[in-house]
MIDOMAR-732881 format. One record per atom (N, C-alpha, C): residue in three letters; y, z, x. Coordinates in steps of 0.05 Angstrom, whole numbers, plus 5000, padded with zeros to 4 digits. Atoms other than C-alpha are relative to their C-alpha. Layout:
BEGIN
ALAYZX...
# end
This chain:
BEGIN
UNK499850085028UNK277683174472UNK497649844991UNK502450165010UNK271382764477UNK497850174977UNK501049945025UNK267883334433UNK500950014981UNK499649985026UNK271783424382UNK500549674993UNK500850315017UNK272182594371UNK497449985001UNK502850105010UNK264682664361UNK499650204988UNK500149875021UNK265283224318UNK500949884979UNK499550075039UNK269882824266UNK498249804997UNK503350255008UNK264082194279UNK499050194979UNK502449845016UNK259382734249UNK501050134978UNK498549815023UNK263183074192UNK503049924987UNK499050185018UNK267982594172UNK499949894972UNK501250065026UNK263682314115UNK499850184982UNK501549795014UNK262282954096UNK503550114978UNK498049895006UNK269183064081UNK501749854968UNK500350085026UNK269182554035UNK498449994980UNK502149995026UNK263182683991UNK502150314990UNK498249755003UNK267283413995UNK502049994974UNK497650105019UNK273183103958UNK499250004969UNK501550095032UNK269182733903UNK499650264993UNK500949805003UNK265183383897UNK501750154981UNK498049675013UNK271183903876UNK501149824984UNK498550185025UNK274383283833UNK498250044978UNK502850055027UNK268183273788UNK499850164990UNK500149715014UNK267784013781UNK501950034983UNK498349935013UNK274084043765UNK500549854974UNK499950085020UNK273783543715UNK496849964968UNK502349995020UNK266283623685UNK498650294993UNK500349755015UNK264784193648UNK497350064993UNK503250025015UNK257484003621UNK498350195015UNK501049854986UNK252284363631UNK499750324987UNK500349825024UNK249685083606UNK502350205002UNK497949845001UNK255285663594UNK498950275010UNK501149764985UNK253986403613UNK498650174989UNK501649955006UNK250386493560UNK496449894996UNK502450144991UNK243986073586UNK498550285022UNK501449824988UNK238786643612UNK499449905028UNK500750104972UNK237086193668UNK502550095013UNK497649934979UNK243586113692UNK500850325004UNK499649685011UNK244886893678UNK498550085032UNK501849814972UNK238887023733UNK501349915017UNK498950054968UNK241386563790UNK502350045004UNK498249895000UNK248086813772UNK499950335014UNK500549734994UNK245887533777UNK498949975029UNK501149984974UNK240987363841UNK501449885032UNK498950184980UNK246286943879UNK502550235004UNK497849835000UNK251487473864UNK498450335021UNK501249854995UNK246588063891UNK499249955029UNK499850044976UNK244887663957UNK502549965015UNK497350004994UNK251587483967UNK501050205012UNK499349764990UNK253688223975UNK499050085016UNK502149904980UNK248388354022UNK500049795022UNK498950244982UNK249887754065UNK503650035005UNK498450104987UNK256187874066UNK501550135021UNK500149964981UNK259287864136UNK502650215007UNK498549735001UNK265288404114UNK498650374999UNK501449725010UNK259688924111UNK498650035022UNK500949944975UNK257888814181UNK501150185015UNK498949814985UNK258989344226UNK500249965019UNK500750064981UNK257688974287UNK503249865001UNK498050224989UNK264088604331UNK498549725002UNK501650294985UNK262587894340UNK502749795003UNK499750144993UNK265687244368UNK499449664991UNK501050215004UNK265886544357UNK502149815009UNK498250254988UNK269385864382UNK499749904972UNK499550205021UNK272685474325UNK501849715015UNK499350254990UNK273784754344UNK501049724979UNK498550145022UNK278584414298UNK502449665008UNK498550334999UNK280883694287UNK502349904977UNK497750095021UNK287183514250UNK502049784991UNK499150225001UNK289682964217UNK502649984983UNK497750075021UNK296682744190UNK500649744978UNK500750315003UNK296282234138UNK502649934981UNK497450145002UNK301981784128UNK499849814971UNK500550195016UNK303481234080UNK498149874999UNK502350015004UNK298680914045UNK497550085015UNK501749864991UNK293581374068UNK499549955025UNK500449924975UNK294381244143UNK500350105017UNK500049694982UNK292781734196UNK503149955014UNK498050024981UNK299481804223UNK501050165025UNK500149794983UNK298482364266UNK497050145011UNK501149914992UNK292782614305UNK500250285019UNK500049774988UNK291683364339UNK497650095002UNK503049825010UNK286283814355UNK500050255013UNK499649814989UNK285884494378UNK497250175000UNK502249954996UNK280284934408UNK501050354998UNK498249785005UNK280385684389UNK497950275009UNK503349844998UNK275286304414UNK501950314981UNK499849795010UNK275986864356UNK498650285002UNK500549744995UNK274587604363UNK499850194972UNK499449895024UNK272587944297UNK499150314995UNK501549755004UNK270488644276UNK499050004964UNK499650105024UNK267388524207UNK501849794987UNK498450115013UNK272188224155UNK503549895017UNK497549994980UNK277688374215UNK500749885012UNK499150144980UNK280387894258UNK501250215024UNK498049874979UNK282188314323UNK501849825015UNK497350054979UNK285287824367UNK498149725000UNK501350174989UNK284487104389UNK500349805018UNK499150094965UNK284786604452UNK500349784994UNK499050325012UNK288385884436UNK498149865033UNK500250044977UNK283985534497UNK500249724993UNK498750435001UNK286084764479UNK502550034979UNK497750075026UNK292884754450UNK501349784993UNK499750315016UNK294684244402UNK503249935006UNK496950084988UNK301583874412UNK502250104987UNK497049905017UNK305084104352UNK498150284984UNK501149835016UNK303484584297UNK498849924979UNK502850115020UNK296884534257UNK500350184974UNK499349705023UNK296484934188UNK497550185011UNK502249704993UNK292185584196UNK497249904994UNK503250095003UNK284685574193UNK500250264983UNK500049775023UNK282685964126UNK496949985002UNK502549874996UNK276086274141UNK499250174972UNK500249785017UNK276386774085UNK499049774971UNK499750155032UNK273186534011UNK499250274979UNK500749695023UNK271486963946UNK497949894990UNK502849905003UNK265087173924UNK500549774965UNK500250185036UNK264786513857UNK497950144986UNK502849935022UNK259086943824UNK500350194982UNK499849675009UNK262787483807UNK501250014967UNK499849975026UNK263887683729UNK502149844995UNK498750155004UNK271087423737UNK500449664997UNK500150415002UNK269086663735UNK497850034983UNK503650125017UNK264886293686UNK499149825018UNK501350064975UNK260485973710UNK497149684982UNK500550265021UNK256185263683UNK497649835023UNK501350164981UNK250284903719UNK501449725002UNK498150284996UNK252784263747UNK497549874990UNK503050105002UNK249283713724UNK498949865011UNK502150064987UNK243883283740UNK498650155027UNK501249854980UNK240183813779UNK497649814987UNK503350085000UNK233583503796UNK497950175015UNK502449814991UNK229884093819UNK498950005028UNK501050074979UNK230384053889UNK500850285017UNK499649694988UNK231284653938UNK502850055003UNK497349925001UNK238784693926UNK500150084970UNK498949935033UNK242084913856UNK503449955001UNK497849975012UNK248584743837UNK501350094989UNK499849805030UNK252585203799UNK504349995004UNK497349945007UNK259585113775UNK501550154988UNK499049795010UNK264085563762UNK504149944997UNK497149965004UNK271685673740UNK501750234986UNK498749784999UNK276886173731UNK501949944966UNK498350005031UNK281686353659UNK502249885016UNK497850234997UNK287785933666UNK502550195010UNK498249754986UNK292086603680UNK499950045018UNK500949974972UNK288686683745UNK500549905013UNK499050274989UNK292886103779UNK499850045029UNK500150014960UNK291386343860UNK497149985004UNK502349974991UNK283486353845UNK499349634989UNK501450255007UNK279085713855UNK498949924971UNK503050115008UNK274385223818UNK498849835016UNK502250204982UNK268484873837UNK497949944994UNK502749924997UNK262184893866UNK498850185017UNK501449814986UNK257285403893UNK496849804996UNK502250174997UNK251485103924UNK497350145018UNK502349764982UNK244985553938UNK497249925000UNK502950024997UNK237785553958UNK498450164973UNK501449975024UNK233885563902UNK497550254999UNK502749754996UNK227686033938UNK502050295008UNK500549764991UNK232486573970UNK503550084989UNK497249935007UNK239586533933UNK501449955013UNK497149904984UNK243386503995UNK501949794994UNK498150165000UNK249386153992UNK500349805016UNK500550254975UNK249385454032UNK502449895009UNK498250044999UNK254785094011UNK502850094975UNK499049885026UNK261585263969UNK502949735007UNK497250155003UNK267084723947UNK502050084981UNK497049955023UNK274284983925UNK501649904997UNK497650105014UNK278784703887UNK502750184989UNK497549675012UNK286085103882UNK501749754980UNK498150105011UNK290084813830UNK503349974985UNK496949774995UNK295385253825UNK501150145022UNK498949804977UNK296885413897UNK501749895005UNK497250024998UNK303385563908UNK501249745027UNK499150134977UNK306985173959UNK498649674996UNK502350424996UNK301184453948UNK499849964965UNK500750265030UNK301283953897UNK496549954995UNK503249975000UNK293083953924UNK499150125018UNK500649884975UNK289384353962UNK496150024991UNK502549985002UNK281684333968UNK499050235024UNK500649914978UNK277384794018UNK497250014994UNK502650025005UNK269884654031UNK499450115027UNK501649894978UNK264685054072UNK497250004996UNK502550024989UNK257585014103UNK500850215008UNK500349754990UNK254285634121UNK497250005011UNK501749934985UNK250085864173UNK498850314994UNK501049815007UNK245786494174UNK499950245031UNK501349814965UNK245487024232UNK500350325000UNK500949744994UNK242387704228UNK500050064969UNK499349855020UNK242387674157UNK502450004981UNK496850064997UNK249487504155UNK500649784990UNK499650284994UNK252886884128UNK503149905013UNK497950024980UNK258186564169UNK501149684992UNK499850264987UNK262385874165UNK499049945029UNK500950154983UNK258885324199UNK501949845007UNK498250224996UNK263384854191UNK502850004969UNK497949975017UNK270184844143UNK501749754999UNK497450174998UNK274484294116UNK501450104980UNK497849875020UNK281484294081UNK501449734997UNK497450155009UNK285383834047UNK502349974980UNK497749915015UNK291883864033UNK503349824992UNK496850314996UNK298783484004UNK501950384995UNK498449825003UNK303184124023UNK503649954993UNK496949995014UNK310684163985UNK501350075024UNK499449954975UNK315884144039UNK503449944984UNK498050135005UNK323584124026UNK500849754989UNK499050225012UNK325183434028UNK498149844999UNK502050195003UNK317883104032UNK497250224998UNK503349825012UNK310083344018UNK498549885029UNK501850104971UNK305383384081UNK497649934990UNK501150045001UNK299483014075UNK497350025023UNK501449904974UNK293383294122UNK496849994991UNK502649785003UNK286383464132UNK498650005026UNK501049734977UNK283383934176UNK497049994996UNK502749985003UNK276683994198UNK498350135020UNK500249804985UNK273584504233UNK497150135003UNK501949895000UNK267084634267UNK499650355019UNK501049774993UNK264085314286UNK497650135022UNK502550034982UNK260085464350UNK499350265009UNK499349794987UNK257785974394UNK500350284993UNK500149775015UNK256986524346UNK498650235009UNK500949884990UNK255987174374UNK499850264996UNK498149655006UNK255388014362UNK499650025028UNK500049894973UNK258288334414UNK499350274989UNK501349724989UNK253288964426UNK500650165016
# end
């Protein structure tokens, strides 16, 4: 267990700028609309690498160790539960074939949600966040019609020279079952490909007679095609 207590050292903090992050989106709107030409291009160019990066269009099997840390948090916000679980996945594309629990946790953790949706796509608007200061990231917020109550808002956070997608913070505000649910990801690159690096989640899940208060945090190693 000594790595994963120096994984939450390292990505802990992160989990709280995370938070702020998807609160802000969700509450600040400023910023240009979809009809700003700029935004229009890195809309169009983020949406165009995206599809070409993405790792459901791989044809290759690959592998990877997910090493997840989970926390239960109690009254007034203290941890009242600790867990962690170590996991080696087996994928074929978009597929999950099969996978090997090799540290199992004491009780039951919520699922690891790997899967996100493409924010660039026509269905969302979409709004530069603001104070961009022109640095090799871009900001770009985006949100869904109010009918659409299972799809995020947020942020989408890309490299300014090559589009790719870096980072993406979601906000669900209508998911069923949670009073809140956030999910943020870092992304790595390999073959072309983009992949969670690292994933957090936080959640106050609806429960019968009380609401679970959690968050999950989940690094990504060891990434591999099997040839």
């Amino acid at each position: 267990m000594y790595y994963l207590a120096e994984m939450r050292k390292k990505i802990f903090s992160a989990v709280s700028v995370t938070t702020v992050s998807i609160l802000l989106s969700a509450f600040c709107s400023t910023g240009a609309d979809n009809s700003d030409p700029v935004l229009k291009f890195y809309i169009h160019q983020a949406d165009s690498t995206f599809k070409d990066s993405d790792i459901a269009k791989c044809e290759q099997k690959f592998s990877f160790m997910a090493y997840t840390y989970y926390k239960s948090i109690g009254r007034k916000g203290l941890v009242a539960r600790i867990d962690s679980v170590v996991s080696r996945y087996f994928c074929n594309g978009a597929k999950f074939d099969s996978s090997q629990i090799l540290v199992k946790p004491q009780r039951k953790v919520p699922e690891i949600i790997f899967e996100f949706p493409n924010v660039f796509a026509n269905h969302f608007s979409h709004n530069f966040y603001p104070n961009d200061v022109g640095g090799e990231k871009v900001a770009i917020g985006f949100d869904t019609d109010t009918s659409m109550t299972t799809m995020p808002e947020g942020i989408a956070v890309v490299d300014r020279a090559n589009y790719r997608l870096r980072e993406l913070y979601l906000y669900y505000p209508n998911q069923k079952g949670y009073k809140r649910l956030t999910r943020s990801f870092r992304f790595a690159e390999y073959d072309g490909f983009i992949f969670p690096d690292s994933i957090w989640e936080v959640g106050a899940k609806q429960g019968v007679f009380s609401t679970e208060y959690y968050c999950l945090e989940t690094k990504i190693e060891l990434f591999q095609f099997l040839r």
